[in-house]
MDAnalysis code that builds the backbone (N, CA, C; Angstrom):
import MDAnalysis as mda
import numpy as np

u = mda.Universe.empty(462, n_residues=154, atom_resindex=np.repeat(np.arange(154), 3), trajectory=True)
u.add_TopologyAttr("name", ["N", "CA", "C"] * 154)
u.add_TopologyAttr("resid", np.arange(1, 155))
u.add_TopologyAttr("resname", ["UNK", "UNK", "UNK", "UNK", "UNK", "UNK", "UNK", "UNK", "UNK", "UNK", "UNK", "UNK", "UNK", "UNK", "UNK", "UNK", "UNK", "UNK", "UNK", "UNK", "UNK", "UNK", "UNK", "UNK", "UNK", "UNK", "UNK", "UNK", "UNK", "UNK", "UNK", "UNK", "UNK", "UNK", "UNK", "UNK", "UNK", "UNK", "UNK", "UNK", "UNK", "UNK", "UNK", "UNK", "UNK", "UNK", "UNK", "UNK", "UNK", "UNK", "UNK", "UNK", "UNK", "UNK", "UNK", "UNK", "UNK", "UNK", "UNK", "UNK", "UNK", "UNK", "UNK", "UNK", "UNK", "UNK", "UNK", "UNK", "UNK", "UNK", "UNK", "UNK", "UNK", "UNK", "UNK", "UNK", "UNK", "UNK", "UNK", "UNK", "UNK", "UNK", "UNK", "UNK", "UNK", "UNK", "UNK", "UNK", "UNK", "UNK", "UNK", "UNK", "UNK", "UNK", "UNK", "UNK", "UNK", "UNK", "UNK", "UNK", "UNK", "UNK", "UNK", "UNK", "UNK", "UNK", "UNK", "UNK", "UNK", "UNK", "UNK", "UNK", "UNK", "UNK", "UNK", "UNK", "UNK", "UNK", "UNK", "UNK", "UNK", "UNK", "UNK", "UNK", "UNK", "UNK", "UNK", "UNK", "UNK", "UNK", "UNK", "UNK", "UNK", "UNK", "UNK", "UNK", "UNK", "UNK", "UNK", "UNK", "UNK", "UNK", "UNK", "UNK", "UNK", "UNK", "UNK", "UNK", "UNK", "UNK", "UNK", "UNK", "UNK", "UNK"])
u.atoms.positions = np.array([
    [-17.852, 55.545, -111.768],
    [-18.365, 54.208, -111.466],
    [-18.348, 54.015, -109.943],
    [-19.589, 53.383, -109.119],
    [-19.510, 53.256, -108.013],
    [-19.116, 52.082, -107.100],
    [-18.175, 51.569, -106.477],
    [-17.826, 50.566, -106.034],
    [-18.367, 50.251, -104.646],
    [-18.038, 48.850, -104.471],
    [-18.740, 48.051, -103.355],
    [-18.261, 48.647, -102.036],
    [-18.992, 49.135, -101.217],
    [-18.979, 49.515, -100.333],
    [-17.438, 48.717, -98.823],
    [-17.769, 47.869, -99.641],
    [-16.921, 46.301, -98.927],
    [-15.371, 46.449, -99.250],
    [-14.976, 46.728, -100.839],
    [-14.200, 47.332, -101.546],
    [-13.750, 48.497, -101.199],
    [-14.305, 49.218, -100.672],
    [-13.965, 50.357, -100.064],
    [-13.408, 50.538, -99.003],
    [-13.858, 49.852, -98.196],
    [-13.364, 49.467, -96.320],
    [-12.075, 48.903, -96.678],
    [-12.144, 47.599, -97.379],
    [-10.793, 47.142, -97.505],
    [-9.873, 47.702, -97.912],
    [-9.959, 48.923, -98.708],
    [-8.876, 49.815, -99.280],
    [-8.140, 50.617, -98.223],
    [-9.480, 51.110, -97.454],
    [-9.451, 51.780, -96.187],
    [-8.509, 51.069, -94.617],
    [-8.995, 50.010, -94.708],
    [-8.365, 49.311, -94.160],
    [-6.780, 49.063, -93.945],
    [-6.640, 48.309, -95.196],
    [-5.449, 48.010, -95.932],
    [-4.363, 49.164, -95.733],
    [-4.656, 50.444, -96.220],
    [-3.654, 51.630, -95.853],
    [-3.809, 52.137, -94.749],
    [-4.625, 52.275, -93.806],
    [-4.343, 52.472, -92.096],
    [-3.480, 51.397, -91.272],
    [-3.279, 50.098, -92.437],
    [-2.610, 48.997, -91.658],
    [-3.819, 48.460, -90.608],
    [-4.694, 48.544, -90.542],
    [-6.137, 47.675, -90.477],
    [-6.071, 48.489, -88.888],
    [-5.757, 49.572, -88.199],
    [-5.999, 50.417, -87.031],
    [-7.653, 50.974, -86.976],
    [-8.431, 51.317, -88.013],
    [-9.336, 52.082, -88.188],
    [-10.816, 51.481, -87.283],
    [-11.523, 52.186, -86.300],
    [-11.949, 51.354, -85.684],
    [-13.577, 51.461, -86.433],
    [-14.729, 50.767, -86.302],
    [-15.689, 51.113, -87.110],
    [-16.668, 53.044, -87.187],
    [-16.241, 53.388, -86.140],
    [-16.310, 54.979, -86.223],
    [-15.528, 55.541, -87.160],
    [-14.067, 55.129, -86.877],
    [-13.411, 56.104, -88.012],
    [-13.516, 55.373, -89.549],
    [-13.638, 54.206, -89.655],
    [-13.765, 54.273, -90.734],
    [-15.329, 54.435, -91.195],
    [-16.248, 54.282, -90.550],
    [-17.563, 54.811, -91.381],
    [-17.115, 56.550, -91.638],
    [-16.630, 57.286, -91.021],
    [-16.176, 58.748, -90.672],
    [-15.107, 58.959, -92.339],
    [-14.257, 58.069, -92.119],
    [-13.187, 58.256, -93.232],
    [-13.508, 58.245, -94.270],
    [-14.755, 57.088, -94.198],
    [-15.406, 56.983, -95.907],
    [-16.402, 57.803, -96.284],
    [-17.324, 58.378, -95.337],
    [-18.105, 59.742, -95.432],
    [-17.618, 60.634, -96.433],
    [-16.023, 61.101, -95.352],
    [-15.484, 62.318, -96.082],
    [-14.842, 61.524, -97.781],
    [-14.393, 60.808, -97.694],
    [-14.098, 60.226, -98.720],
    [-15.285, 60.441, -99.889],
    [-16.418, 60.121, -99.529],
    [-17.636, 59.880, -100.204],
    [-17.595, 60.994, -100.854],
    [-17.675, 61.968, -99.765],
    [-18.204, 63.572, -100.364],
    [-17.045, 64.424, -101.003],
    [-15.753, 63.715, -100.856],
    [-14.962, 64.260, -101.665],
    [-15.202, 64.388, -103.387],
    [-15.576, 62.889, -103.342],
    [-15.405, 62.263, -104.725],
    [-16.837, 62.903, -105.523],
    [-17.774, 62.936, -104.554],
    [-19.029, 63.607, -105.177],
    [-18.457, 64.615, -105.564],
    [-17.837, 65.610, -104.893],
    [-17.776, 66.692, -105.007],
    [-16.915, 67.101, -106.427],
    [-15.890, 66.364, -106.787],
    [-15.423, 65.888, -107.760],
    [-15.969, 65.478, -108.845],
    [-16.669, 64.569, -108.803],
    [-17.128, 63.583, -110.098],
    [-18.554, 64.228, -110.121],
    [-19.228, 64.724, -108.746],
    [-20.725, 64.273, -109.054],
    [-21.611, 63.547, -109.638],
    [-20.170, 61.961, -109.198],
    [-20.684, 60.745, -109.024],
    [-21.155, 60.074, -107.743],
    [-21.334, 59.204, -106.743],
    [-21.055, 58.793, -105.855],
    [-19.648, 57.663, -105.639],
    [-19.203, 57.584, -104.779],
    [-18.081, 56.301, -104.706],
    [-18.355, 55.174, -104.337],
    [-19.178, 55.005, -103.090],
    [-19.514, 53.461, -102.710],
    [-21.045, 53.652, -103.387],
    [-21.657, 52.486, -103.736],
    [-22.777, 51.942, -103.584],
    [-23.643, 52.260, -102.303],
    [-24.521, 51.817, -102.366],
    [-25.964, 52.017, -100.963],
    [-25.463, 53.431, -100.565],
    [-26.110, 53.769, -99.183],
    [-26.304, 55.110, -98.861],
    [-25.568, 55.560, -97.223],
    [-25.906, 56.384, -96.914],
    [-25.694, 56.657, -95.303],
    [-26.940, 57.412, -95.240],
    [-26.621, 56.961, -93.486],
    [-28.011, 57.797, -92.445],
    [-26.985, 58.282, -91.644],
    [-28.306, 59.489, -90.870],
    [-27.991, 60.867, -90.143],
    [-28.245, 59.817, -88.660],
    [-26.551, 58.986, -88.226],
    [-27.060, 59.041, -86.709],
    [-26.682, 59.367, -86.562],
    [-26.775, 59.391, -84.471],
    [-26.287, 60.295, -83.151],
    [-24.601, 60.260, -83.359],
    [-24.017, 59.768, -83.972],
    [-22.341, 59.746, -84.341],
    [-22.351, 60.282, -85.528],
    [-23.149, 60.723, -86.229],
    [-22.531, 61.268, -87.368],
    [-23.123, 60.053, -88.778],
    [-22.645, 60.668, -90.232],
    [-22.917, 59.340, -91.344],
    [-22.406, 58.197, -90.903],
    [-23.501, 57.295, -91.084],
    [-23.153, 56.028, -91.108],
    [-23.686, 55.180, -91.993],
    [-23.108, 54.351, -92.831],
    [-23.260, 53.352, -94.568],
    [-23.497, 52.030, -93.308],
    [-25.500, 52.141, -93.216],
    [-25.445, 50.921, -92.330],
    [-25.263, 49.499, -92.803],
    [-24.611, 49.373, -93.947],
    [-24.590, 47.813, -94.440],
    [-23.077, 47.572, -94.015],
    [-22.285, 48.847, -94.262],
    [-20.957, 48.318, -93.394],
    [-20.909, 48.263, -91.934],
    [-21.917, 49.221, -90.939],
    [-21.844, 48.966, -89.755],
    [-22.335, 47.529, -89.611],
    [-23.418, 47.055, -89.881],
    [-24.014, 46.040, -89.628],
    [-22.280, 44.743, -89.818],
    [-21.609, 44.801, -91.010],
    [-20.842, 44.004, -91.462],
    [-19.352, 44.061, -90.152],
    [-18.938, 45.003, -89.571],
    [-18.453, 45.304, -88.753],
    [-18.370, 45.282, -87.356],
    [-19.571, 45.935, -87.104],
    [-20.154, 45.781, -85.421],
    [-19.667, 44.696, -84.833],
    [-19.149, 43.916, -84.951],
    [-18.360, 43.003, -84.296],
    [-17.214, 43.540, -83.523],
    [-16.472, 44.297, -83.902],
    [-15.104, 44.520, -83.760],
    [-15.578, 45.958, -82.376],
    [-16.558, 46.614, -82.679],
    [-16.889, 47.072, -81.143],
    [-16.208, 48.586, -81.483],
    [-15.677, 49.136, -80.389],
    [-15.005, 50.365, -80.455],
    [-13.170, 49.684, -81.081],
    [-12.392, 48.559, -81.251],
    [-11.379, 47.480, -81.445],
    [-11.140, 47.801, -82.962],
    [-9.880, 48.239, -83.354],
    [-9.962, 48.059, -84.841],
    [-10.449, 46.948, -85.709],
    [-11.119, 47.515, -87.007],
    [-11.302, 46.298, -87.804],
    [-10.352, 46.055, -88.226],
    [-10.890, 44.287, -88.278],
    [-10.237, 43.296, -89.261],
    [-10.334, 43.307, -90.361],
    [-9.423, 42.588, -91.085],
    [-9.826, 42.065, -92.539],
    [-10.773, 41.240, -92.527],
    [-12.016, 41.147, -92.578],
    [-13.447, 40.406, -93.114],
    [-13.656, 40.931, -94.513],
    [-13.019, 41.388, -95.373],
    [-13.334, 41.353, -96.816],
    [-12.753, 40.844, -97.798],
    [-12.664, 39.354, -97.472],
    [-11.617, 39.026, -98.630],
    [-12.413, 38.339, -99.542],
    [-13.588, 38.518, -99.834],
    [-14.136, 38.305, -101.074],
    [-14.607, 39.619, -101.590],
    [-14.043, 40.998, -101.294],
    [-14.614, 42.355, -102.001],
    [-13.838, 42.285, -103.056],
    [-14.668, 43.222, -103.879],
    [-13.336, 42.856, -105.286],
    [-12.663, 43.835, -105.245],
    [-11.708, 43.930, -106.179],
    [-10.220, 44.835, -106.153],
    [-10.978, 46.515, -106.906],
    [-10.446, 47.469, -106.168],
    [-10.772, 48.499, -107.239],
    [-10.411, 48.479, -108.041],
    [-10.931, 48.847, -109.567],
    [-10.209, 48.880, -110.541],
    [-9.814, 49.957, -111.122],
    [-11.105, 51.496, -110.516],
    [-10.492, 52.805, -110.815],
    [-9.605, 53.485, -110.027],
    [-8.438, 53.460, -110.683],
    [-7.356, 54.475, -109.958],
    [-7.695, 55.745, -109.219],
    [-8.575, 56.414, -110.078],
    [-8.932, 57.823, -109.431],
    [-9.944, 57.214, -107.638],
    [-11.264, 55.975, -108.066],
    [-11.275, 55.869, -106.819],
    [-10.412, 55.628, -105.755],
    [-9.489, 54.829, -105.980],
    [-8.391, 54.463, -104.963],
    [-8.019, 55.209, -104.579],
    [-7.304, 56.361, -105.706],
    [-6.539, 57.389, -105.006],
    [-7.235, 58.411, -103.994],
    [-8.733, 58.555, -104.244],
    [-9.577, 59.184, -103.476],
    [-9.771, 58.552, -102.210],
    [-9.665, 57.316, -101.929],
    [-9.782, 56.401, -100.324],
    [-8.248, 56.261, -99.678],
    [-7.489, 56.925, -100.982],
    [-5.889, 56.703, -100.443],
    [-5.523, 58.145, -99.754],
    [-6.025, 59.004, -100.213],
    [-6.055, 60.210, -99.733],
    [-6.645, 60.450, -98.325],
    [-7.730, 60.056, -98.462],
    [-8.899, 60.468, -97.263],
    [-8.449, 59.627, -96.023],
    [-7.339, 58.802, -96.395],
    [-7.162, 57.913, -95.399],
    [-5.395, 58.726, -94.757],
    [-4.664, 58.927, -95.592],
    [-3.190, 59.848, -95.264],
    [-3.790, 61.227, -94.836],
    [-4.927, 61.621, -95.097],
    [-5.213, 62.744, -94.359],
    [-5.845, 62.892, -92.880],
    [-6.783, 61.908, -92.886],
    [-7.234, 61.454, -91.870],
    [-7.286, 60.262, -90.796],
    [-6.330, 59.441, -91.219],
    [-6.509, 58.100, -90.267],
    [-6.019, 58.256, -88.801],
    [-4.497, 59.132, -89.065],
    [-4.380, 59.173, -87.639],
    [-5.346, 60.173, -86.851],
    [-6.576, 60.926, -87.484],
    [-7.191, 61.990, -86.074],
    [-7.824, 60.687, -85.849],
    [-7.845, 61.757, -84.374],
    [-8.890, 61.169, -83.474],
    [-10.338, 60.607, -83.561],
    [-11.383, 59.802, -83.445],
    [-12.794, 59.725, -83.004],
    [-13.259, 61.237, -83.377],
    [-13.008, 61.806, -82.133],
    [-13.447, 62.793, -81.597],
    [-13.480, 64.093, -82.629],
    [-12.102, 63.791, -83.505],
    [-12.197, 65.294, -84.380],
    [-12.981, 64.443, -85.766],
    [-12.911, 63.357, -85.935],
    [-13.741, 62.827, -87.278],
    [-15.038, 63.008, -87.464],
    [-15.459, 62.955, -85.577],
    [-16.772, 63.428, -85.291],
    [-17.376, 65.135, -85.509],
    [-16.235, 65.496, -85.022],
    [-16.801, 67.277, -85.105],
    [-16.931, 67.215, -87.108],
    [-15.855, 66.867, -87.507],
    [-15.743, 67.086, -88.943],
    [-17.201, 66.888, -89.708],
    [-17.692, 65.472, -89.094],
    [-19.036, 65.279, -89.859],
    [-20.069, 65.866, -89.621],
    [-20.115, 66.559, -88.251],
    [-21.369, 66.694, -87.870],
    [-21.132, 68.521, -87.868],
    [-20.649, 68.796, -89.178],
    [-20.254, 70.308, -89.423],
    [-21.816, 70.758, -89.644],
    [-21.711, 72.216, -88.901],
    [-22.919, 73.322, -89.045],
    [-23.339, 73.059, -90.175],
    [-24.475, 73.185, -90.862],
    [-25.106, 73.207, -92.161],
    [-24.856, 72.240, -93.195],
    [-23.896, 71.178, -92.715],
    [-23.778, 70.007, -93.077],
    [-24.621, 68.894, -93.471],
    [-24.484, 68.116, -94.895],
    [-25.948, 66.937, -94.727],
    [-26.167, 66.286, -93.089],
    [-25.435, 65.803, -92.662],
    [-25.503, 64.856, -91.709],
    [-26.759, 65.913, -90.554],
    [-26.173, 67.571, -90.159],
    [-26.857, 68.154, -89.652],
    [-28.164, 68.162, -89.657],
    [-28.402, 68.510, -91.283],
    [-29.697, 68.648, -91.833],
    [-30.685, 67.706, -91.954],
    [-30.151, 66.045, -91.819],
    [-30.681, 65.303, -91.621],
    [-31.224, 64.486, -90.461],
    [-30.141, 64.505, -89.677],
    [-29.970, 64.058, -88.180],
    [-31.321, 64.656, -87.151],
    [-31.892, 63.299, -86.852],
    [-33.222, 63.148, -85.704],
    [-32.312, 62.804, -84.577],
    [-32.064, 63.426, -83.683],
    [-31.475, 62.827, -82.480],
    [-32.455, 61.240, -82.053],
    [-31.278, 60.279, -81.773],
    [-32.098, 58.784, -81.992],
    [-32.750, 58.228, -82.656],
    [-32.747, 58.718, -83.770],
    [-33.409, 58.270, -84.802],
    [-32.211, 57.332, -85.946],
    [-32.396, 56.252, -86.555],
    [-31.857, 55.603, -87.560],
    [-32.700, 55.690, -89.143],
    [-32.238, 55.344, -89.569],
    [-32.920, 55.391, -91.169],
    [-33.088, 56.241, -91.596],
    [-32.988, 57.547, -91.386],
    [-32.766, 58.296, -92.264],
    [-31.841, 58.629, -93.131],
    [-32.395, 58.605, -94.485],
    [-30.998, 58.551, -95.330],
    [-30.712, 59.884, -95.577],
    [-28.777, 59.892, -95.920],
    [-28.934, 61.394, -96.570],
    [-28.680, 61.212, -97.714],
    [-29.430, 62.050, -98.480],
    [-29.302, 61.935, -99.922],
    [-27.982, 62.368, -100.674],
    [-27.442, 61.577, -102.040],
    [-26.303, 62.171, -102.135],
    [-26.259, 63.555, -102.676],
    [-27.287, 64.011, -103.394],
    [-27.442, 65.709, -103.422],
    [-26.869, 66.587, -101.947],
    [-27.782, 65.975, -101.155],
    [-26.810, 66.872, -99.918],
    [-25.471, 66.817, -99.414],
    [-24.988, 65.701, -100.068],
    [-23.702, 65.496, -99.585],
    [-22.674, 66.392, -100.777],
    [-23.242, 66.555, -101.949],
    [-22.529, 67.270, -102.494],
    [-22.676, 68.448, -102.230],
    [-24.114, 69.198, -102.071],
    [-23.905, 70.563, -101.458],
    [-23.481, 70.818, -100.544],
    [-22.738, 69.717, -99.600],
    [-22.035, 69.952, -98.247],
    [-21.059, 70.031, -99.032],
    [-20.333, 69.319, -100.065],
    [-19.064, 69.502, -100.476],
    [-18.683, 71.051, -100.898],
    [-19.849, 71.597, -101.659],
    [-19.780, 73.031, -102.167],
    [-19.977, 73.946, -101.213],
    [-20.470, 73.952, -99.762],
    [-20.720, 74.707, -98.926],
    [-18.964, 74.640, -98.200],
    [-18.731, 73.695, -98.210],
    [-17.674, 73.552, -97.712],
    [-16.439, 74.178, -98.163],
    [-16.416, 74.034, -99.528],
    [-15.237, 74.603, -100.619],
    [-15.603, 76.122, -100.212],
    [-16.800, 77.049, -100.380],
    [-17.132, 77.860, -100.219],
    [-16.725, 78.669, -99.461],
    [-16.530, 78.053, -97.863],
    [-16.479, 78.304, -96.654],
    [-15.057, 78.162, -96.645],
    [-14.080, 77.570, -97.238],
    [-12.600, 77.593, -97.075],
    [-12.094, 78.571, -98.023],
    [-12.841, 78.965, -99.252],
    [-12.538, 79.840, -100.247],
    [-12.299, 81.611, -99.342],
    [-13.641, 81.063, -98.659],
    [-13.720, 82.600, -97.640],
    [-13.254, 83.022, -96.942],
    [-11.857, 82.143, -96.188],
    [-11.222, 82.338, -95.262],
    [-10.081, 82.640, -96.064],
    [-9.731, 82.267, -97.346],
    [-8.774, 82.481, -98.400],
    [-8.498, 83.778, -98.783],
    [-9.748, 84.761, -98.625],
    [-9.526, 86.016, -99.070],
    [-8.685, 86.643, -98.171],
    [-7.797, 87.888, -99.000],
    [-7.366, 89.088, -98.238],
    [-8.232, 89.768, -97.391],
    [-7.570, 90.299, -96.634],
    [-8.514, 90.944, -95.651],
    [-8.315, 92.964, -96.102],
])
């Protein structure tokens, strides 16, 4: 089941202790996203992301955000509703203890991985392009792939 995008931030939020600035958390929920695809080969939030010059971005939360600047967000979601699937939570609870404290900078390299959707999609300056969630799951499987391979004996 796919939840509100809004619902999502706030989860996100909520367990960084509200530090996450709108880069890392569009960044956090990406990987989050493509975890859960990769998993369920469902999606997790609702609406979509585009291939910008920073990497995925779910422009209904930038738009909802952009206020707060490079400044952590606030709580502005207190009318999102509560998750109600555990497995999602635990998937935004994860992605967030794994990643909240990196940097900008490494959330950025992370998304904008070689052969990656975001890659494959990304017009330098360009907005609106969406990436589809098919590619985000074959980034998930390219990815598993690519860590499987470093797994082998030599």
């Amino acid at each position: 089941m796919t939840i509100s995008v809004y619902a999502a931030a706030k989860r996100l939020g909520e367990r960084s202790g509200w530090s996450l600035s709108n880069l890392e958390l569009q960044k956090i929920l990406y990987i989050a996203h493509m975890f859960h695809i990769g998993q369920t080969k469902e999606p997790l939030v609702t609406g979509y992301f585009e291939a910008w010059d920073y990497g995925p971005v779910h422009p209904k939360l930038y738009h909802r955000v952009k206020i707060f600047g490079s400044s952590p967000v606030e709580n502005i979601f207190h009318s999102a509703p509560e998750i109600e699937s555990e497995e999602d939570a635990e998937t935004l609870d994860s992605a967030v203890e794994q990643f909240g404290n990196a940097r900008s900078g490494k959330l950025v390299a992370i998304t904008h991985w070689d052969g990656g959707a975001w890659a494959k999609y990304h017009i330098p300056g360009e907005r609106g392009v969406v990436i589809p969630n098919e590619a985000i799951y074959q980034e998930f499987l390219d990815r598993l792939n690519a860590f499987k391979a470093t797994q082998q004996p030599a």
